[in-house]
C-alpha positions as CSV (number, residue, x, y, z in Angstrom):
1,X,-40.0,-38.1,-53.8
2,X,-43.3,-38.8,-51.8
3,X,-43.5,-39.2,-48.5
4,X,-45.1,-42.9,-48.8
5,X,-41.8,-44.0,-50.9
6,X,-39.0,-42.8,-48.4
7,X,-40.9,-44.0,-45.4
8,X,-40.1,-47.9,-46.6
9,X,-36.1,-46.7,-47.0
10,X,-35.9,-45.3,-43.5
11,X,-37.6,-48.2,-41.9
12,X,-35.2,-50.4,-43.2
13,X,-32.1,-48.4,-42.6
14,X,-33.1,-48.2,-39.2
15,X,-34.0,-51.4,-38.9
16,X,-31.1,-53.3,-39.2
17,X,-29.0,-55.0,-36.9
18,X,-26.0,-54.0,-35.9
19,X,-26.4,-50.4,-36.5
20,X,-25.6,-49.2,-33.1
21,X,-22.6,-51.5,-32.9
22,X,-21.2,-49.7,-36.4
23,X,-22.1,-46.2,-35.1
24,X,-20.0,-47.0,-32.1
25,X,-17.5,-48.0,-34.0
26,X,-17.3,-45.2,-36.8
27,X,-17.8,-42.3,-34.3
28,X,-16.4,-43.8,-31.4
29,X,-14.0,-46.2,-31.1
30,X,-12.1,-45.2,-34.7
31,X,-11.8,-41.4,-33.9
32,X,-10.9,-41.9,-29.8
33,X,-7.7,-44.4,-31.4
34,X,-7.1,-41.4,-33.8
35,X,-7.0,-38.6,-30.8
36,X,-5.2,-41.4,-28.9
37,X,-2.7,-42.1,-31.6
38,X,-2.5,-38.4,-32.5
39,X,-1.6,-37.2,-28.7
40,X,0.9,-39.9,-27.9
41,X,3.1,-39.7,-31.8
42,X,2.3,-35.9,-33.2
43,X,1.0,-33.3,-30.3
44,X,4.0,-31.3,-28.9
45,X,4.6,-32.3,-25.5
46,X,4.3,-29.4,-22.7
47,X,5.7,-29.1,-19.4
48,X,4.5,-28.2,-15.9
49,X,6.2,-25.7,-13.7
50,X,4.5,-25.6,-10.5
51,X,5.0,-23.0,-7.4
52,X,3.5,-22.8,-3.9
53,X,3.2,-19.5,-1.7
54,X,1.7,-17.5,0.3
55,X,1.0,-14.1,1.1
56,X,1.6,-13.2,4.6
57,X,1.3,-9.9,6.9
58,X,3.4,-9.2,10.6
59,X,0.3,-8.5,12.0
60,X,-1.5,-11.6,10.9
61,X,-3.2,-13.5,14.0
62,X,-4.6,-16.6,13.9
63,X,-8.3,-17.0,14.8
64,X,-9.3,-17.1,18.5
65,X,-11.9,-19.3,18.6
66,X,-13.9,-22.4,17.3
67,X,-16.6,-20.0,16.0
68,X,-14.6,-17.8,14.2
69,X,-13.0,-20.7,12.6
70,X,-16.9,-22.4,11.9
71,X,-18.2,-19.4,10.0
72,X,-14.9,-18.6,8.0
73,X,-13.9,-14.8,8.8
74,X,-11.6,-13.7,6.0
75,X,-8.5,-12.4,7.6
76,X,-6.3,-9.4,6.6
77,X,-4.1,-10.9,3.9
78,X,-7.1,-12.8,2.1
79,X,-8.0,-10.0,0.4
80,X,-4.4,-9.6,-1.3
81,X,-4.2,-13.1,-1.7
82,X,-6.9,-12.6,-4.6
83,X,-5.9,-9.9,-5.8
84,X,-2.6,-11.2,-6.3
85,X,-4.5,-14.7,-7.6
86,X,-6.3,-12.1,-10.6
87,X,-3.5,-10.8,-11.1
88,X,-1.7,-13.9,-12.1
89,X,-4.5,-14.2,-14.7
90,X,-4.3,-10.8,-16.0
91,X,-2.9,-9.3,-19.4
92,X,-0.3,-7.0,-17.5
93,X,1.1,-10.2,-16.0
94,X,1.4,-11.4,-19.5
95,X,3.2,-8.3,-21.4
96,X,5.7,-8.3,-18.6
97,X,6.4,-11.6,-19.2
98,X,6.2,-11.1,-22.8
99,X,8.3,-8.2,-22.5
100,X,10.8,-10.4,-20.4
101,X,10.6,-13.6,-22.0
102,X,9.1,-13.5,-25.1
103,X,5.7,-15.3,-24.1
104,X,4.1,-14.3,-27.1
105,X,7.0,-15.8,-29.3
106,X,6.8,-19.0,-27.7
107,X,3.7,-20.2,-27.6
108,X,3.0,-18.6,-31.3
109,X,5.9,-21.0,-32.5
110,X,4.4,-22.8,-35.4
111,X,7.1,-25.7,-35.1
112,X,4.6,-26.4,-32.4
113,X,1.3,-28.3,-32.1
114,X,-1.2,-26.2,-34.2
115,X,-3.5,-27.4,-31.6
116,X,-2.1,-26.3,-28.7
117,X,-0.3,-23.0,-29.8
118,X,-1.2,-19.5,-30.1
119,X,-2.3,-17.9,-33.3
120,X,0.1,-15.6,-34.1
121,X,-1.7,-12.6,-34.7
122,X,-3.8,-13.4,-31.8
123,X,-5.3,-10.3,-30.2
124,X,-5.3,-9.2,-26.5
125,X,-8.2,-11.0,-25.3
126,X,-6.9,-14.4,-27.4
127,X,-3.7,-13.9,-25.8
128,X,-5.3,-13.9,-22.5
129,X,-7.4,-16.5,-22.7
130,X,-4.5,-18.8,-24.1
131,X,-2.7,-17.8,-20.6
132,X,-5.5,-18.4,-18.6
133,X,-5.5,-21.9,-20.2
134,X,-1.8,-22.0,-20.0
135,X,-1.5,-21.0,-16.2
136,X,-3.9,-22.7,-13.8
137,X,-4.2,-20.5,-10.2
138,X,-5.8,-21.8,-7.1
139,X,-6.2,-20.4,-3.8
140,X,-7.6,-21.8,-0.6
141,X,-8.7,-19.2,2.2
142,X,-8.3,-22.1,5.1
143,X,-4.5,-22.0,5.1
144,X,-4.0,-18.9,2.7
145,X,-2.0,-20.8,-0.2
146,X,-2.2,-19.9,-3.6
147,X,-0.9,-22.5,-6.1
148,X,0.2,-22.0,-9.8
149,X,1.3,-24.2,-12.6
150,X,2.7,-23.0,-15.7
151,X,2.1,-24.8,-18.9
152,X,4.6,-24.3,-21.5
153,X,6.9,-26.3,-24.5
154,X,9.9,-26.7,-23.3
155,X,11.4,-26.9,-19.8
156,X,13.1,-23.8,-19.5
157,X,10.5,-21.6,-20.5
158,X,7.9,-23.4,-18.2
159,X,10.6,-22.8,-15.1
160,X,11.4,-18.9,-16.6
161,X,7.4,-18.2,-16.8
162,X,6.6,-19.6,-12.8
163,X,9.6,-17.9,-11.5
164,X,8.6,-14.5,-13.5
165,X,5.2,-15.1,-11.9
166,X,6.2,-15.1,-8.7
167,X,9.0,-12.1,-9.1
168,X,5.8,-9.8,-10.6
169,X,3.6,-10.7,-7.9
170,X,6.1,-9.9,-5.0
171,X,6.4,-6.5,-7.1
172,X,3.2,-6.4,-6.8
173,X,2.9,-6.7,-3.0
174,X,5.8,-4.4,-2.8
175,X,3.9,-1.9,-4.3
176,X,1.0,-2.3,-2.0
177,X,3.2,-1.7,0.4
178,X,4.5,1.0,-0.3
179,X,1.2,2.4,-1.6
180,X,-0.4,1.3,1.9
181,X,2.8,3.3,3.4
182,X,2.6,6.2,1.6
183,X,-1.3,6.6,2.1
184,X,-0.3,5.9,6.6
185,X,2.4,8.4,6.8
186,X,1.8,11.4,4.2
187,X,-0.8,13.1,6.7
188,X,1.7,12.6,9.5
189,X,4.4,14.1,6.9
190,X,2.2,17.0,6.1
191,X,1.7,18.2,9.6
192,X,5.6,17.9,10.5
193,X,6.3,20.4,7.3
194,X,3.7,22.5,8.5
195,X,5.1,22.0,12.3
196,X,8.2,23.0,10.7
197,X,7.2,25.9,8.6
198,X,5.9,27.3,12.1
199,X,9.1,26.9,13.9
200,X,11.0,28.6,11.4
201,X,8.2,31.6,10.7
202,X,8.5,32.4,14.9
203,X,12.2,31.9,14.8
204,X,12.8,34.7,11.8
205,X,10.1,36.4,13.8
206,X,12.4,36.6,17.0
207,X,15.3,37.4,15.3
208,X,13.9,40.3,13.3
209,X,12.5,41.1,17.0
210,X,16.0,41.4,18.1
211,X,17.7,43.0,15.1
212,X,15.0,45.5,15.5
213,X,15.3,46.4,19.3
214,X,19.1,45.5,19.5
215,X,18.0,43.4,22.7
216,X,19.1,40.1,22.7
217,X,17.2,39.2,26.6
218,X,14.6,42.1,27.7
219,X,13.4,40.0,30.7
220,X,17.3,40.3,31.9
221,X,17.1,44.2,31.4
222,X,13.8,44.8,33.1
223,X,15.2,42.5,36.1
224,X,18.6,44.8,35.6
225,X,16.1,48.0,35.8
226,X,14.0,46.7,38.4
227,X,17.2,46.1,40.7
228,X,18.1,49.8,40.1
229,X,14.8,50.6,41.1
230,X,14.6,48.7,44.2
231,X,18.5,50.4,44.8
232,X,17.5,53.7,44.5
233,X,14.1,53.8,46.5
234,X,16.7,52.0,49.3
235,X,18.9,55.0,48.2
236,X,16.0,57.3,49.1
237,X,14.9,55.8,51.8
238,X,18.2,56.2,53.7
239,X,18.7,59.8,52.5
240,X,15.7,60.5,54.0
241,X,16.4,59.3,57.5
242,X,19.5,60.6,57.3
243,X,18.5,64.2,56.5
244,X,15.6,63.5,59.3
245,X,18.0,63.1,61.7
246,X,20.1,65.9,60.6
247,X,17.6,68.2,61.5
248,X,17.7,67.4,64.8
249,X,20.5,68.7,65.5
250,X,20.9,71.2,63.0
251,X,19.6,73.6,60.9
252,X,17.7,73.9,58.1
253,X,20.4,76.2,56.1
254,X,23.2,74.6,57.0
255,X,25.6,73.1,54.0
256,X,25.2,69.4,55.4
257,X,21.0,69.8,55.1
258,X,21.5,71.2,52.0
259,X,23.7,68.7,50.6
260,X,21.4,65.9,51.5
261,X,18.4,67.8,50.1
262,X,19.9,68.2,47.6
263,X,20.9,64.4,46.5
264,X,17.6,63.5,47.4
265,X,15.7,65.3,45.1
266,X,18.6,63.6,42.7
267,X,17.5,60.5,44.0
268,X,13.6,60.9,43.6
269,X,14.2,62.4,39.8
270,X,16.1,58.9,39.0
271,X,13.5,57.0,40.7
272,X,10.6,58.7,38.9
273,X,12.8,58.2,35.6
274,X,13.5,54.6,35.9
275,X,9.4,53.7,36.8
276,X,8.6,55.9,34.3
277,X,11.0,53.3,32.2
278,X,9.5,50.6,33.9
279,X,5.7,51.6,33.5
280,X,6.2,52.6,29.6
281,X,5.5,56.1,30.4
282,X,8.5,57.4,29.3
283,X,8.6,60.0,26.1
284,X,12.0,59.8,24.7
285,X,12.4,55.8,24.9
286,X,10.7,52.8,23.9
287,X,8.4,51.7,26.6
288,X,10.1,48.4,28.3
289,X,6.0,47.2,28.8
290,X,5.9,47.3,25.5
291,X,8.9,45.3,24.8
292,X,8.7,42.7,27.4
293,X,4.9,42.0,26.1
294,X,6.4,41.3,22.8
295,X,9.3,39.3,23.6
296,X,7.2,37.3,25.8
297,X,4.5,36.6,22.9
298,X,7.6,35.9,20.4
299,X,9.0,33.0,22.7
300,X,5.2,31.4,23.8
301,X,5.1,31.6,19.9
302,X,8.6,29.5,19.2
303,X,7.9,27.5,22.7
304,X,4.4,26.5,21.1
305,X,5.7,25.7,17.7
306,X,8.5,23.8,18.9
307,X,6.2,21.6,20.9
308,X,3.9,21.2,17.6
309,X,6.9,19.7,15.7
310,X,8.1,17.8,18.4
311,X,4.4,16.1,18.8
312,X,4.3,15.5,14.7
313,X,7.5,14.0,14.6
314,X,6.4,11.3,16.9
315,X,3.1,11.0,15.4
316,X,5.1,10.6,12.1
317,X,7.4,7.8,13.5
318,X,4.2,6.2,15.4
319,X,2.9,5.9,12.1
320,X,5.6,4.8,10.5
321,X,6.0,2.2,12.8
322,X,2.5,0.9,12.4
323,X,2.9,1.1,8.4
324,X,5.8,-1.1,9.1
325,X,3.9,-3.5,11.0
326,X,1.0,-3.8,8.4
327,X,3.3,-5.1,5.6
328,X,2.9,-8.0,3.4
329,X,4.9,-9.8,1.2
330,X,5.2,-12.9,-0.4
331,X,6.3,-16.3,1.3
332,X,6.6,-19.5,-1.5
333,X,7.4,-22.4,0.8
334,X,7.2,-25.3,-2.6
335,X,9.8,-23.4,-5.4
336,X,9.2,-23.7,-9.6
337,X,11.9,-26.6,-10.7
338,X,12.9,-28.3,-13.9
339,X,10.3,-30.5,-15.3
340,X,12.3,-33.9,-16.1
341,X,9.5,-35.2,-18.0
342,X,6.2,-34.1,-20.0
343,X,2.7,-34.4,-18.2
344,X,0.8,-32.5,-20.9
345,X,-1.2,-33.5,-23.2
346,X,-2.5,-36.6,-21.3
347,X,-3.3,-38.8,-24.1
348,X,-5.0,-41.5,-21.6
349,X,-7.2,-38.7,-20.2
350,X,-7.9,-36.6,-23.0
351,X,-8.7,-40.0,-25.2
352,X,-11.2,-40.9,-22.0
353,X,-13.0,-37.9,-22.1
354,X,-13.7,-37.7,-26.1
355,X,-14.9,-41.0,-26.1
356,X,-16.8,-40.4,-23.1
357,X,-18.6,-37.3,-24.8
358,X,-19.0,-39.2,-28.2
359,X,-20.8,-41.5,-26.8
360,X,-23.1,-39.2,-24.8
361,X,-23.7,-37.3,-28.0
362,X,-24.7,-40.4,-29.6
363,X,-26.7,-41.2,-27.2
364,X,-28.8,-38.1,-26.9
365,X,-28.9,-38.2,-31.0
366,X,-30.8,-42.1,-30.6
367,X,-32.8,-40.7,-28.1
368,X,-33.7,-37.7,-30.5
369,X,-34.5,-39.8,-33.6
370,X,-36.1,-42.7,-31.6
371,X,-38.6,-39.8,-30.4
372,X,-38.9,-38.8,-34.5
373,X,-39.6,-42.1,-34.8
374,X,-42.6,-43.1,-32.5
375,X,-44.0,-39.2,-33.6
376,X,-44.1,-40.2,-37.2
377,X,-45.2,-44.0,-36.8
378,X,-42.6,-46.1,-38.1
């Protein structure tokens, strides 16, 4: 058909009155009472478990001063606090839950809505994006709340899925905990094995030491030798006065000079002996230098390592202590409880908004042909 023949049609279809009324009407009105009709009489209802909480630390200060609270500094808990909010939102929130409670089951039912349920051969990404509509998450860093509300068909399950949210993400900060723990305390841990490790190494090594030289104190036997020592050159000392004085008043070849000459070349042998001991000189024994020097090196040795593993034990409970004190965990102050009534689908609501966007659509198509219009002249 020319051009020239349809123009006459379309002026007159667009020309008559009433036509926006009837468009209203037949793409409005009649469809938004349909969805209306259709939400209120055939859509499965759903229900609304909702939960409050927070996620709070023992070392967590308020802020000190107007301009910290002006300019918003995030505190130590706001970071878990959105990592706990992703996690609400994430697919291994939903297989636990699924593995728990048989998410997957229950949405998929097809007794429900075929609107408002879950294909059920849905894949990961579907199933994820039908819990990310099913579970709404908000969090506000002012006062460190994170709110949650659970969509789901009946009551129960609505109540089961909040409360299994908020078990998972207490495991969740659990583990953080004892991740953040772990990661605190394992170098402490490391030096009190070694610490340990060096206190038993210089223990064996004194008790080989004394297995070996059948000496259980050598410090005691060189104060033992140097006592005989100091005895003898007394000893000596006397003897030799005492023969002194002997000659005086008698002589050299009498029994009495003799008999003190005699013990005190016994004494001066003895006392040569035992510094010969004492100095380490001696041929036929193990010099007590030599011993002493060891013994004396053993115990700095155990004295040292001892005082290692006494300071890594309380570094170790220091940082045990401040692991302790950097813990979080999970505070809900407003508890999941059993929906008495359905709040989803809002038929009001969800009516207002189709009509809303119908006629916006319709609009923005009058606008488009009204353009087509005054571009082609008629």
């Amino acid at each position: 058909m020319p051009l020239t023949a349809l123009q006459p049609r379309l002026e007159d279809f667009f020309s008559r009155k009433g036509l926006a009324k009837r468009l209203i009407t037949a793409l409005v009105l009649v469809p938004g009472c349909l969805v209306f009709l259709y939400l209120l009489l055939w859509a499965s209802p759903m229900y609304i478990s909702e939960a409050r909480f927070a996620v709070r630390g023992q070392n967590t200060a308020p802020a000190m001063d107007a301009l910290s609270s002006l300019f918003r500094v995030a505190t130590s808990t706001q970071g878990e606090s959105y990592i706990v909010l992703d996690y609400i939102s994430s697919l291994d929130m939903v297989e636990k839950l699924d593995a728990k409670l048989h998410l997957r089951a229950h949405y998929a039912d097809k007794a429900r809505d075929i609107w408002f349920r879950l294909w059920g051969n849905a894949t990961q990404d579907e199933l994820r994006d039908y819990w990310q509509w099913a579970v709404t998450t908000s969090f506000d860093p002012d006062t460190g709340i994170l709110s949650v509300q659970v969509k789901a068909f009946t009551p129960d399950m609505a109540l089961a899925l909040c409360r299994g949210i908020l078990g998972n993400s207490e495991a969740l900060v659990n583990a953080m905990n004892e991740r953040a723990r772990e990661d605190a305390i394992s170098q402490a841990r490391q030096e009190v094995a070694r610490a340990e490790q060096r206190v038993r190494e210089a223990r064996e090594a004194s008790r080989a030491w004394r297995e070996r030289t059948v000496i259980l104190d050598p410090e005691a036997v060189a104060s033992g030798l140097y006592g005989v020592v100091n005895s003898l050159e007394a000893e000596v000392t006397k003897t030799t006065a005492e023969l002194a004085q002997t000659l005086t008043y008698m002589k050299k070849d009498s029994p009495r000079v003799a008999q003190l000459r005699n013990k005190l070349t016994v004494l001066q042998k003895q006392l040569a002996a035992e510094k010969e001991r004492l100095a380490g000189q001696a041929k036929t024994d193990v010099p007590l230098s030599s011993i002493l020097s060891e013994y004396q090196r053993l115990a700095l040795e155990e004295e040292f390592a001892q005082k290692q593993l006494t300071s890594a034990m309380t570094s170790l409970e220091a940082a045990r202590v401040q692991a302790d004190a950097k813990s979080l965990y999970i505070e809900p102050f407003e508890r999941p409880v059993l929906a008495d009534e359905s709040l989803y689908p809002r038929p009001v609501y969800f009516t207002f908004i189709y009509m809303v966007t119908s006629l916006l659509l319709l609009g923005l198509v009058s606008l488009i042909i009204a353009a087509v219009r005054e571009h082609a002249g008629f």
